[in-house]
C-alpha positions in Angstrom: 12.5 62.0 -91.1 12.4 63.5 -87.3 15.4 62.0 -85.1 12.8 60.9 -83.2 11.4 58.2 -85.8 14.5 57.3 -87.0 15.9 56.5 -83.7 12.8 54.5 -82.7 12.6 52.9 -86.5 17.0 52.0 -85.6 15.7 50.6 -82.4 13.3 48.3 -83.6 15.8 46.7 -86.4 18.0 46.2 -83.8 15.8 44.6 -82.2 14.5 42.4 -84.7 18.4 41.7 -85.7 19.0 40.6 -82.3 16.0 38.2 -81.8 17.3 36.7 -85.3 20.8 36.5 -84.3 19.6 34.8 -80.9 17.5 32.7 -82.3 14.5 33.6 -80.2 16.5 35.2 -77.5 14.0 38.1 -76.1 17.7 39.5 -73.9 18.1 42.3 -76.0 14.5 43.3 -77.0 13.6 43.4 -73.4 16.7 45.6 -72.9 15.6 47.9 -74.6 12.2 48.0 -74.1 12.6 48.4 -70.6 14.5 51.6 -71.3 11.8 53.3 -72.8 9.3 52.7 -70.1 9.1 55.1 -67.2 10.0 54.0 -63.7 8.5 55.6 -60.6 11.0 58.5 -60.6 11.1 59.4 -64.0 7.1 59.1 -64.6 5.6 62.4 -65.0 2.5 61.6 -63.7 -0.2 63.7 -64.4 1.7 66.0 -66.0 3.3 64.1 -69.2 1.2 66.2 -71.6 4.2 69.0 -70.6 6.1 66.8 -73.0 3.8 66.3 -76.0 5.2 69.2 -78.2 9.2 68.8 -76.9 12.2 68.8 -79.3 13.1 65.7 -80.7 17.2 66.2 -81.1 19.2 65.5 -78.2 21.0 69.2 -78.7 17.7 70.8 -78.3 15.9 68.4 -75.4 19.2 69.5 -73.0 18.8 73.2 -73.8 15.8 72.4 -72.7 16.7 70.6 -69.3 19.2 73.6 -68.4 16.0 76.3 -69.5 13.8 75.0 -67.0 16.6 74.1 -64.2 19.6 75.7 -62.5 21.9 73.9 -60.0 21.7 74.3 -56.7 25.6 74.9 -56.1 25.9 77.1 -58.8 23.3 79.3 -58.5 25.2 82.0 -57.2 28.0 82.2 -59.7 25.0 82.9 -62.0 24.1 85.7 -59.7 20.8 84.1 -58.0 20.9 84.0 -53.9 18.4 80.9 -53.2 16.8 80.5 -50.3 16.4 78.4 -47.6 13.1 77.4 -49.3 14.1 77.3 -52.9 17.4 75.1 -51.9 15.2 72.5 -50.6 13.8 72.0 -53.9 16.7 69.6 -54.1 14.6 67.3 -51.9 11.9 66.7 -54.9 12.3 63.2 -55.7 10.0 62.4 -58.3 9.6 64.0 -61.7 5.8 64.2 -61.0 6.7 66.2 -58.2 9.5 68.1 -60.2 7.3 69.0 -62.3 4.5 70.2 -59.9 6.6 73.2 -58.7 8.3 73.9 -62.5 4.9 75.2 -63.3 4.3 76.7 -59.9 7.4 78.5 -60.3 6.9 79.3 -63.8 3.4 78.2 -66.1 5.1 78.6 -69.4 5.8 75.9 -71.9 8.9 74.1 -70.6 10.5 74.8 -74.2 10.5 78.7 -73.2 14.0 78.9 -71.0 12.6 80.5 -67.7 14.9 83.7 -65.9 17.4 82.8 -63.2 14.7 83.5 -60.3 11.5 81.0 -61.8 13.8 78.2 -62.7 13.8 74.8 -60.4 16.3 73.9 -57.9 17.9 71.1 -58.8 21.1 69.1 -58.5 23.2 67.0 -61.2 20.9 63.8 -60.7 17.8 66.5 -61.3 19.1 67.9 -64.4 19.8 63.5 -65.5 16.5 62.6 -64.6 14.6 65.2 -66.8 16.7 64.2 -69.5 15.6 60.6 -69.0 12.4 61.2 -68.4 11.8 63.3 -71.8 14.0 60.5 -73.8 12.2 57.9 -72.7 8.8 59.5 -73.7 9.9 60.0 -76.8 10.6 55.9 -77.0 14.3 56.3 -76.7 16.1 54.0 -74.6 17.5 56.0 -71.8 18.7 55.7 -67.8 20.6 57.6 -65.7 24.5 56.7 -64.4 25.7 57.4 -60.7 29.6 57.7 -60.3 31.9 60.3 -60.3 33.2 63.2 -63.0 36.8 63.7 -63.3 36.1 66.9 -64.9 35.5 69.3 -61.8 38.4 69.6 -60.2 42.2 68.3 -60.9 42.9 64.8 -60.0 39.6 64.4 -58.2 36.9 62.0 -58.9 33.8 64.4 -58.1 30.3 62.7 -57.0 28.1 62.8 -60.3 25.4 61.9 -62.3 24.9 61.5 -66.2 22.2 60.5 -68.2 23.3 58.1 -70.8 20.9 56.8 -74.1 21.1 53.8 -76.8 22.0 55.7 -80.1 21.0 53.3 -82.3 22.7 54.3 -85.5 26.2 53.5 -83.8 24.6 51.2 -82.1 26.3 52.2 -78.5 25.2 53.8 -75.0 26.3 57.8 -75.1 26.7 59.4 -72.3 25.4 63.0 -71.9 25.8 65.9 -69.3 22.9 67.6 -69.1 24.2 69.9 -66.4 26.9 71.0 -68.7 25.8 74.3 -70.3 28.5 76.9 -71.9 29.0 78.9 -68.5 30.0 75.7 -66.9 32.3 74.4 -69.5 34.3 77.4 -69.7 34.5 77.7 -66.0 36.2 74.2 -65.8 37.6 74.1 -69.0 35.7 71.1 -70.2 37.6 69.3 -73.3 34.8 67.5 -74.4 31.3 67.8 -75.9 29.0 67.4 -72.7 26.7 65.1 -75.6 29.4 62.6 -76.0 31.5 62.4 -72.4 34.4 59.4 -72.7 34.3 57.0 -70.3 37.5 58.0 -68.7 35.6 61.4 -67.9 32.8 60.3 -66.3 33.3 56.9 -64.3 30.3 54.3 -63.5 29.7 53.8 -59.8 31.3 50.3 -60.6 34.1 50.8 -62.3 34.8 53.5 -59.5 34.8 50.4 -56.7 37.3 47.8 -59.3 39.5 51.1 -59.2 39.6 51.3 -56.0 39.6 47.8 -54.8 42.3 47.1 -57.5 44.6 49.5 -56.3 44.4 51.3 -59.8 43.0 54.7 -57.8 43.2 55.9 -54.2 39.9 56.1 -53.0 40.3 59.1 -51.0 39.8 60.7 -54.0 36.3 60.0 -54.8 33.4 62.3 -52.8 32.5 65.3 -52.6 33.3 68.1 -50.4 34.6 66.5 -47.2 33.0 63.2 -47.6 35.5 60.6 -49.8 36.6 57.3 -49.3 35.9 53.8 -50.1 32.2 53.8 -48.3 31.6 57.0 -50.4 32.5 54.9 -53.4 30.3 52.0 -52.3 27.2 54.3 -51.7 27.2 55.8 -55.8 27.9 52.3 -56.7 24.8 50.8 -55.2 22.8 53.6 -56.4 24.1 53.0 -60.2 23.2 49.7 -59.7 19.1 51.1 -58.3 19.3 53.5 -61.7 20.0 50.9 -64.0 16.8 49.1 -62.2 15.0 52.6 -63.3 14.8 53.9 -59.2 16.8 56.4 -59.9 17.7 57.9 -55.9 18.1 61.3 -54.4 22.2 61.4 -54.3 21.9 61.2 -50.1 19.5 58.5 -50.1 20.4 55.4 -48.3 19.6 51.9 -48.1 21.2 48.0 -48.3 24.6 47.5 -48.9 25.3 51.8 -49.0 24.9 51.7 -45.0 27.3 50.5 -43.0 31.4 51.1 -42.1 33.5 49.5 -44.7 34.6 47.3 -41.2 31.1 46.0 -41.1 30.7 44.7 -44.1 30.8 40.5 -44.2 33.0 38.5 -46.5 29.6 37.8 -48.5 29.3 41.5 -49.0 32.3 42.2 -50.6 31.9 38.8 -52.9 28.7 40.5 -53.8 29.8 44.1 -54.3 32.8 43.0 -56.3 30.5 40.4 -58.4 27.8 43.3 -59.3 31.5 45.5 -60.4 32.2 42.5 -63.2 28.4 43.4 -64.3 27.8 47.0 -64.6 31.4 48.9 -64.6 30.6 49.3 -68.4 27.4 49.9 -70.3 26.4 46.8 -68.9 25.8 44.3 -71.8 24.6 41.7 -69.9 21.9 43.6 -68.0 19.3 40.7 -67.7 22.1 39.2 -65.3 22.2 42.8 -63.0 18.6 43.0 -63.7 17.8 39.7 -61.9 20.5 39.8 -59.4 18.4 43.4 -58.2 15.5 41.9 -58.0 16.6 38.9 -55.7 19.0 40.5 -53.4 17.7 42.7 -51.0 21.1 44.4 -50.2 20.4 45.8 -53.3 17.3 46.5 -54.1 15.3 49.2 -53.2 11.8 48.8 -51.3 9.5 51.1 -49.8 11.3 52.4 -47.6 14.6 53.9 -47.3 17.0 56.5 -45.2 17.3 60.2 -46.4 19.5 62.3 -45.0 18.1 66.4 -45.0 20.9 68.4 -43.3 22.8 65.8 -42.3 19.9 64.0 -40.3 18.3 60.5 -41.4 14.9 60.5 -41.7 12.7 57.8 -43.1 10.6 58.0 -46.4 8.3 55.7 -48.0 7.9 55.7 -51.2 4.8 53.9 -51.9 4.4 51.6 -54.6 
């Protein structure tokens, strides 16, 4: 039987093992289920027949991911000088739109890997989001994570995003680099299988803040480049919190709670930030708690319209419905 089938077959027992366990309780069922429906960054759109004929082992979907995309700050140690033009690919926020320009760029099946010059521009959260996008058409329960990797540079918490997916036969969350391909591992020296990253590697936007607010890590060493600190913290956390929620965010986008001086924020605020920490610093068992506490709280949540900053300038976006 395909991985696909038996993953989605593992699913549904689960599910059915949950319901009887909770006598009724639809918690864990709609968990899950809500994982394997698009949201309106991972929806391809007009273009989800692209994924009809993909691989159905994880291995083989992120060869895939890395075929088709190469990283906008590492472009050049793979020898390709990007343009002005080509770097703003960055900026394409939806997968629909992602996409759009793969085939521009490139018309071939996404399963053939694509030369250096025809593949996307893309960053860590692009390279998560295709991953996501492809699991969850497959039925898997997937989302992407927003945090930081402690994996690029010594004792630094680098800014980061992972996808991570239900396996159901060990019935856990996994998370998975999808940026991680050979070159990059043996550049940094990574000690551990991109498919399976510990959770002391690669550290939740939430668990980052109860690190930092403990006193367990200095946050001064969580950013990227020269932006760190506790607001830097606070801005991956609320966008791990959006992901969760399936709006998975451009990595400079801002709204809520992520704007602000740390000095601005209200005594409510911090109550708030350090009560959505207690609910999503893990895998986030009790999501239908984070799930409703999004959907009330507009410090939170993300409407239609937020703050983007392109070369260091805000500008506003709407993004529709």
């Amino acid at each position: 039987m395909k991985l696909r089938l038996w993953l989605a077959l593992q699913v549904f027992m689960d599910q059915i093992a949950c319901k009887m366990r909770d006598q009724g309780s639809s918690t864990m069922i709609s968990h899950y289920d809500f994982f394997t429906q698009h949201g309106r960054m991972s929806d391809p759109g007009q273009y989800g027949h692209l994924f009809a004929n993909l691989p159905p082992s994880l291995p083989d979907l992120v060869r895939t991911v890395q075929g088709v995309t190469i990283h906008v700050f590492w472009a050049e140690r793979y020898g390709l000088k990007l343009t002005a033009d080509r770097q703003a690919e960055v900026r394409r926020r939806t997968m629909e739109a992602r996409l759009a320009r793969t085939l521009e760029l490139d018309a071939r099946r996404l399963t053939e890997p694509r030369p250096l010059e025809t593949k996307l521009v893309g960053n860590c959260r692009d390279f998560t989001l295709l991953l996501v996008s492809m699991l969850r058409h497959q039925g898997i329960p997937a989302r992407a994570r927003c945090g930081f990797g402690a994996y690029f540079l010594p004792k630094h918490f680098e800014d980061h995003w992972v996808a991570e997916y239900w396996n159901a036969p060990q019935r856990r969350w996994v998370l998975v680099d999808a940026q991680l391909d050979r070159f990059q591992c043996e550049a940094m020296n990574v000690p551990f299988d991109p498919l399976n990253v510990p959770r002391d590697q690669f550290i939740v936007g939430g668990q980052a803040w109860r690190m930092c607010r403990s006193g367990q890590a200095d946050p001064e060493q969580f950013g990227i480049f020269d932006m760190h600190g506790l607001w830097f913290v606070r801005g991956d956390f609320i966008r791990d919190v959006a992901a969760l929620n399936k709006v998975e965010s451009l990595p400079w986008d801002c709204w809520g709670l992520i704007n602000g001086e740390d000095a601005a924020l209200t005594a409510d605020d911090w109550a708030l930030l350090d009560r959505v920490t207690e609910l999503t610093c893990g895998d986030v068992p009790d999501f239908e708690s984070v799930r409703s506490l999004y959907e009330r709280e507009p410090r939170l949540r993300v409407g239609d319209e937020l703050q983007s900053y392109v070369n260091g300038h805000p500008i506003t976006v709407h993004l529709g419905q």
